[in-house]
N, C-alpha and C positions, 0 to 999 in steps of 0.2 A: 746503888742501882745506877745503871749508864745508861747512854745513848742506847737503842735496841739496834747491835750490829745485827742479830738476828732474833726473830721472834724464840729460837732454841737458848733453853734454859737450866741449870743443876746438871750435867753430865756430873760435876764431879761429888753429887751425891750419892752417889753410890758406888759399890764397891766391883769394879767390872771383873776382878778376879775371880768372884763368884765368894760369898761367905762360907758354905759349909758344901762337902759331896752328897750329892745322892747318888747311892748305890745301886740302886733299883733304874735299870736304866729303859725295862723294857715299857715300849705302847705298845697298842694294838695296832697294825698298818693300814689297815679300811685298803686294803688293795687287790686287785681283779690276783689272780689266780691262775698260773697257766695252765691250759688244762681245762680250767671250770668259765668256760666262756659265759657270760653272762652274769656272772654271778664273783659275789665278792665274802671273801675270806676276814673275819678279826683274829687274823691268825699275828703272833707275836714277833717282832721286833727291835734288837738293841738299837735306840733310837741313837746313837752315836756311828752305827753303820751306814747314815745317809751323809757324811762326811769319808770324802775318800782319802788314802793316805798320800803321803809325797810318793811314793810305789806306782802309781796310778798312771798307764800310759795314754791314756785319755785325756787328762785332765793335761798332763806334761807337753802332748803335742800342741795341746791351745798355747802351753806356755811358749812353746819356739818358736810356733810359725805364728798364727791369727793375734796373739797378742802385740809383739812389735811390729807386724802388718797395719795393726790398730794404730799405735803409740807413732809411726813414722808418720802416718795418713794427718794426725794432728799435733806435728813437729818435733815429736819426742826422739833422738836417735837411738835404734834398737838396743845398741851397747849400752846405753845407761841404765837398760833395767837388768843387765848380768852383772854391770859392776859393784863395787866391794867396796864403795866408798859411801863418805856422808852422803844419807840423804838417799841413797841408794834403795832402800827396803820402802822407806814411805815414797819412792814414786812407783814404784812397782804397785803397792797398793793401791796407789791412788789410780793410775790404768788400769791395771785389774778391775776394779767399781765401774772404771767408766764404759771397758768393753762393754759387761755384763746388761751396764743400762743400755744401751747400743745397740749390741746382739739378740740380748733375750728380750720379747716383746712379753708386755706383761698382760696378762690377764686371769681372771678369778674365775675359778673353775669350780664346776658343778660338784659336788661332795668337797673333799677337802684330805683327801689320801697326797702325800706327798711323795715330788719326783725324786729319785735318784741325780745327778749332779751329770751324767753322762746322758740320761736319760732326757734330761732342760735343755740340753747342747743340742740334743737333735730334733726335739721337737722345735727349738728357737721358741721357745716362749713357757710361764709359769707365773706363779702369783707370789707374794712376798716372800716365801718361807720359800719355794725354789730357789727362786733369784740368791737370796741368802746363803742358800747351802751352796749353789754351786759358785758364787764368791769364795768363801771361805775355803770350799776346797781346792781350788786353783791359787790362791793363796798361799796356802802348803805345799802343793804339787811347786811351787815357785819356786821354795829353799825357806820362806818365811817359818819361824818356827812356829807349833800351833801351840806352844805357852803365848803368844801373841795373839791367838785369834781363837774368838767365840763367836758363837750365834746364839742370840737374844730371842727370848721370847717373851712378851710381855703386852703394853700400853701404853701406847701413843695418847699423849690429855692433849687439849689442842681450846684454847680460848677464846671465842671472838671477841667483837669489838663491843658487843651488848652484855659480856661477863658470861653469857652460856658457856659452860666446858663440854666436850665430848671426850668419849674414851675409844678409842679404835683399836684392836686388837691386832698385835703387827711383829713381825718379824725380822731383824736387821740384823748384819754384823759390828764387831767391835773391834777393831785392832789398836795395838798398842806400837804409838810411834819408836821411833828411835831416842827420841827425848825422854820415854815410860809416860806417856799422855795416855790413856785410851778415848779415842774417837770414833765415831760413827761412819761407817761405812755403807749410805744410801744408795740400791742402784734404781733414782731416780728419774727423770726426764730432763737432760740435759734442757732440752727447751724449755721444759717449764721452769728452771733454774736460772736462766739467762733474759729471760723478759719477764715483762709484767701481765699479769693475766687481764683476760678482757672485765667489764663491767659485772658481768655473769656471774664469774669465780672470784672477782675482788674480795664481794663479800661472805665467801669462806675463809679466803685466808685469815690466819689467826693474827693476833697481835702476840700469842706466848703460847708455848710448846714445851712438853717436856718429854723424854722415853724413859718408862720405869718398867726396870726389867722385872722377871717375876720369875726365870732361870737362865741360866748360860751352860751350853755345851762347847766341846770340842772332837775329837775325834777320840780323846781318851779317858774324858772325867764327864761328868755332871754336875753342876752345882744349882744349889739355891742361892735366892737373895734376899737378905730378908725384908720379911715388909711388917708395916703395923698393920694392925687384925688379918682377918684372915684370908685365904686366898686356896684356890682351886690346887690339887695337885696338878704337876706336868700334865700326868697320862690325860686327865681330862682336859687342860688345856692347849696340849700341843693337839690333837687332833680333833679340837671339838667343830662341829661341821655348823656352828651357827659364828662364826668370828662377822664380826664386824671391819669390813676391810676398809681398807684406805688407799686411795687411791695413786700409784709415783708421782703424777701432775701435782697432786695436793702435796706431796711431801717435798718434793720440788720447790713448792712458795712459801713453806717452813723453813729450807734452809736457803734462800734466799740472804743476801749480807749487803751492808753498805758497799762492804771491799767490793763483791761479787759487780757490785754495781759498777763500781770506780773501773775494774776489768774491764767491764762490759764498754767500757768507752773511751777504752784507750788505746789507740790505734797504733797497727804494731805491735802489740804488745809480746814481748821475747817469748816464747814456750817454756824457757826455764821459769823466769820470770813467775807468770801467770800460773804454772803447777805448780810451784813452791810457796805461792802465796795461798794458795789453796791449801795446801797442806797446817797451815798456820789455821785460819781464820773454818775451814768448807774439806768435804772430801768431795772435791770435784763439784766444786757449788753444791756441799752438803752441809754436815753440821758445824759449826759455829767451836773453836778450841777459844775463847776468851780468858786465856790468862790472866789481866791484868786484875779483872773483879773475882779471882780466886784469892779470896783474902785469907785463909787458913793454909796457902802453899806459900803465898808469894806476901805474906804482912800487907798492911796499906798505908800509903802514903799522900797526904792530900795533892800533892805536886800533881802526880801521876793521874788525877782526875778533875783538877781544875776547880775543887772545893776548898773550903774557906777563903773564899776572894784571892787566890793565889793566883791572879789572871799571868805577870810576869812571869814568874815562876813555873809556871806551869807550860808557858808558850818557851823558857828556854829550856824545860826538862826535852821538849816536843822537838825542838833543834836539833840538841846534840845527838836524839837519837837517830833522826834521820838524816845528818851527816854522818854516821857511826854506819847506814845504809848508805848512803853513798857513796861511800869510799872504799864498800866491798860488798854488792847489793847482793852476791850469792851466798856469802858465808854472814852477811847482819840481817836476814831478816825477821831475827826474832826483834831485834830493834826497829824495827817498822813495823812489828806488828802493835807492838808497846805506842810507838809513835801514832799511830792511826786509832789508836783505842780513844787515846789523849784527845785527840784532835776531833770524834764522835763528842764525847765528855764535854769541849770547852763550849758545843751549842748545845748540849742539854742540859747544861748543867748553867749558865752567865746567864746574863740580861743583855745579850746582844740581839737574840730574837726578835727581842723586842723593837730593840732603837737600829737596827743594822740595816743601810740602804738596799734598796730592792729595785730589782729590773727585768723586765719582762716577767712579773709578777712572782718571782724567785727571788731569797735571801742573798744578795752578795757574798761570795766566801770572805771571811776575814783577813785584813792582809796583816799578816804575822812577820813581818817584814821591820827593820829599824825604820823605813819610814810612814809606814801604816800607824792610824789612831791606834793608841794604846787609852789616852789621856788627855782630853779636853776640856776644858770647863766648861759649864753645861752640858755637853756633845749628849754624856749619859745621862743626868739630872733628876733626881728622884721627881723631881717636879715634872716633869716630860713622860713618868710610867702613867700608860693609862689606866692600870689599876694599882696604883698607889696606895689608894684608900686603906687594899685589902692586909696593909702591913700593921702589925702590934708596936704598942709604942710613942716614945715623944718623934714626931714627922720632925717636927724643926731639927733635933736633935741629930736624928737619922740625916737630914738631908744634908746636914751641915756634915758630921763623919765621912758620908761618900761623896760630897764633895766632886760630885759628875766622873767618878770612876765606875768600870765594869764591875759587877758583883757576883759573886756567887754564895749559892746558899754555904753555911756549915754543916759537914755530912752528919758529924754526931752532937750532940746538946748534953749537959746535965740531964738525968733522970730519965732518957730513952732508951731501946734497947742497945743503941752505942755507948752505954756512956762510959764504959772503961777507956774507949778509944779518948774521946774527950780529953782525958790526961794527959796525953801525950802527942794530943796533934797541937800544932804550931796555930796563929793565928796572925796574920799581919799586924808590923807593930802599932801602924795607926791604928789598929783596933783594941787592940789586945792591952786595954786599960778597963780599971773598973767600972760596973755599969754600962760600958765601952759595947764591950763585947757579944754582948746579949742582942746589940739592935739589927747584929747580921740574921737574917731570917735563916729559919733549918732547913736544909737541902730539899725534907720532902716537901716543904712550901710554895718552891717556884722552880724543879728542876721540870724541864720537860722529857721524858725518859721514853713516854712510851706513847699509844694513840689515845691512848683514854687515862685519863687523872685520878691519881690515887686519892683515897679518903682524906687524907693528909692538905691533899694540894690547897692553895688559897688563891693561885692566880685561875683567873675565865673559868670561875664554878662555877656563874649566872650564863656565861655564854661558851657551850662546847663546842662549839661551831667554831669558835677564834681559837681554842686548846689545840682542835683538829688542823687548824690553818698551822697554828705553831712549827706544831711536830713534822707536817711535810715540811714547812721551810726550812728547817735545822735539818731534817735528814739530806734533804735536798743540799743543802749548802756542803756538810761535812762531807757526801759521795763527790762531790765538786773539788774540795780540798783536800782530798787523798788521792784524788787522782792528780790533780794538780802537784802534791809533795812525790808523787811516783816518776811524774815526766821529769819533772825540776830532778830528780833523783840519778834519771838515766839520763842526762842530756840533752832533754830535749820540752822545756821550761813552757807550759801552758800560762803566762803572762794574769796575773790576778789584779784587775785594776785597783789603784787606789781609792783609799774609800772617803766619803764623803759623807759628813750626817746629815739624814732626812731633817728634813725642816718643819 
């Protein structure tokens, strides 16, 4: 578990192709009736006909005119959503989402019969499952193939900070990048994506999010997904008139991200630049692609997150990726996306939280530089953690081992549910002696990941007041130092003082 780039969680638990078809495609439409003014018909419809084709001259004139009307208005040049090159399909998508959030104003309508896709256009406004369809269909009308695009219907769980879950019933699409990622497609509030909400709404926002779909259409299939126990059919699902909705502002401070933040305050910032890093991390400051903690795609490797005390090693994985970014920041940015995960990772995961000098009541960003602390004597000092105490173990022993070096926990242990990893992850060699090795504490003992501390954790379990302090300094610091390795990137070097240990 890492740093929380965003509260969005498991995308890749599930299978967005959809597991099995369902054939039965039709609902009842709950829709007025021409003719029968007043009065409403459960008269039948192939719920795949609210999806219109690439044929669709409707949907195609948004695609000529209103859409790179949009896309220029916020730097994009029109030509690059007709071209044929990398990267090409995912920015088209990613404007597409953003008109949509833009144009269509959203609101939650009395019953719950659904718009037509041409129908949202003119009205200028719809509630999730509009918004959704007439994404998806302009997305097709685009040239995008609709083996790449579904619309989801399912549940939004959404966690606060006191462990309550709620479940919302919601409607989003899915597309599948040019990588074969599938992402989320929110057309949320840009605003509410780009700041921070007032005191009010703080405390809805979640600390963890997930979307479990419960089916996917397109314009030619149906599918289920499976879930454990049981679950409502479609027909009663997609139009059941008691959903529980959610609000785009609220789904907006779900996909909120460190990155989104670093964006946010980086001036200047190129339009390629910024829509391409979206594309990585947010669809348009939406959901979270976190590669790095897919550890059944991409294997794990302790470097890559700054566990088992691999503090060097870990800061020069974090280098060569972001010069591998800078020496061609349009075609490396999967390596900056790698590099800024790392760099989330090194303050949730060390004890720099802890002992790292602080100014104007914020954590200093690290200086990851040859001549920034790496290694001082006392600087880190077991003797200096103010909760010390809360470690297992000979103290002398331990303190002597770390020997005032940065720590971080070991992600897996004998007998947990890592522990096959355990075999095969590396351990520094000052440790990695017998008896040795054991006095590194396990990851979930002192990382700080999230706003609230897992069962597991040992550090500030008498005091969550200091856990809470933690977690904003680390997030604060690491949005600091990605924006920081982004300007350094392009030219134009945001200066990170040297550091000095508090005293």
């Amino acid at each position: 578990m890492c740093l929380t780039l965003s509260p969005l969680a498991n995308l890749h638990r599930w299978n967005w192709d959809g597991d099995r078809i369902v054939h039965r495609c039709i609902v009842p439409s709950s829709r007025p009736v021409v003719g029968r003014t007043g009065k409403r018909n459960e008269y039948d419809i192939d719920v795949r006909e609210f999806l219109v084709t690439e044929r669709n001259e409707v949907m195609r004139k948004v695609i000529r005119e209103a859409v790179p009307q949009f896309a220029a208005d916020h730097g994009i040049a029109p030509e690059q959503l007709d071209a044929r090159t990398e990267g090409a399909f995912d920015r088209r998508a990613t404007v597409v989402s953003a008109y949509v959030a833009s144009a269509i104003h959203y609101t939650a309508k009395r019953g719950d019969w659904w718009q037509f896709p041409d129908e949202t256009l003119f009205i200028g406004s719809g509630d999730c499952e509009d918004r959704a369809l007439l994404i998806a269909s302009l997305l097709v009308a685009s040239g995008i193939s609709n083996f790449n695009v579904r619309v989801a219907i399912g549940k939004l769980h959404t966690t606060d900070e006191a462990g309550r879950v709620e479940r919302h019933d919601h409607a989003w699409v899915m597309y599948k990048t040019e990588a074969g990622r599938w992402t989320v497609l929110e057309p949320h509030s840009r605003q509410a994506a780009g700041k921070r909400p007032g005191k009010a709404r703080r405390a809805r926002v979640p600390v963890a999010a997930e979307y479990v779909p419960y089916y996917l259409f397109n314009d030619a299939h149906l599918w289920e997904v499976v879930q454990p126990g049981s679950k409502k059919s479609f027909q009663e699902m997609a139009l059941s008139r008691r959903w529980r909705r959610i609000d785009p502002e609220f789904a907006g401070e779900i996909h909120r991200s460190i990155v989104s933040d670093a964006l946010a305050g980086l001036p200047r910032c190129p339009p390629w630049l910024r829509e391409g890093l979206t594309r990585h991390f947010t669809s348009y400051f939406g959901a979270v692609v976190d590669e790095p903690d897919n550890f059944v795609t991409n294997g794990y490797d302790c470097y890559d997150h700054f566990d088992n005390a691999f503090i060097a090693e870990g800061w020069a994985r974090v280098s060569e990726r972001l010069a591998s970014f800078k020496l061609d920041p349009q075609r490396n940015l999967d390596a900056f996306a790698w590099a800024a995960h790392g760099i989330a990772d090194f303050y949730a995961h060390s004890s720099y939280g802890e002992f790292g000098p602080r100014r104007g009541g914020k954590l200093v960003p690290y200086a990851a530089t040859p001549g920034g602390i790496l290694y001082g004597a006392g600087v880190y000092a077991l003797s200096r953690f103010s909760v010390s105490g809360a470690f297992k173990g000979d103290a002398t022993k331990r303190t002597a081992i770390w020997g005032g070096k940065l720590i971080t926990g070991r992600y897996c242990q004998h007998g947990d549910s890592r522990s096959l990893l355990e075999r095969i992850c590396p351990t520094p060699e000052y440790l990695d002696r017998p008896g040795i090795r054991m006095l590194l504490p396990h990851h979930d003992e002192i990382a700080v990941d999230g706003p609230t501390p897992s069962g597991a954790h040992i550090l500030y379990q008498s005091d969550p007041a200091r856990y809470a302090e933690q977690f904003e300094l680390r997030r604060g610091a690491a949005t600091e130092h990605i924006r920081s390795a982004l300007q350094d990137a392009l030219g134009g070097a945001m200066p990170v003082e040297p550091l000095r240990p508090t005293g």
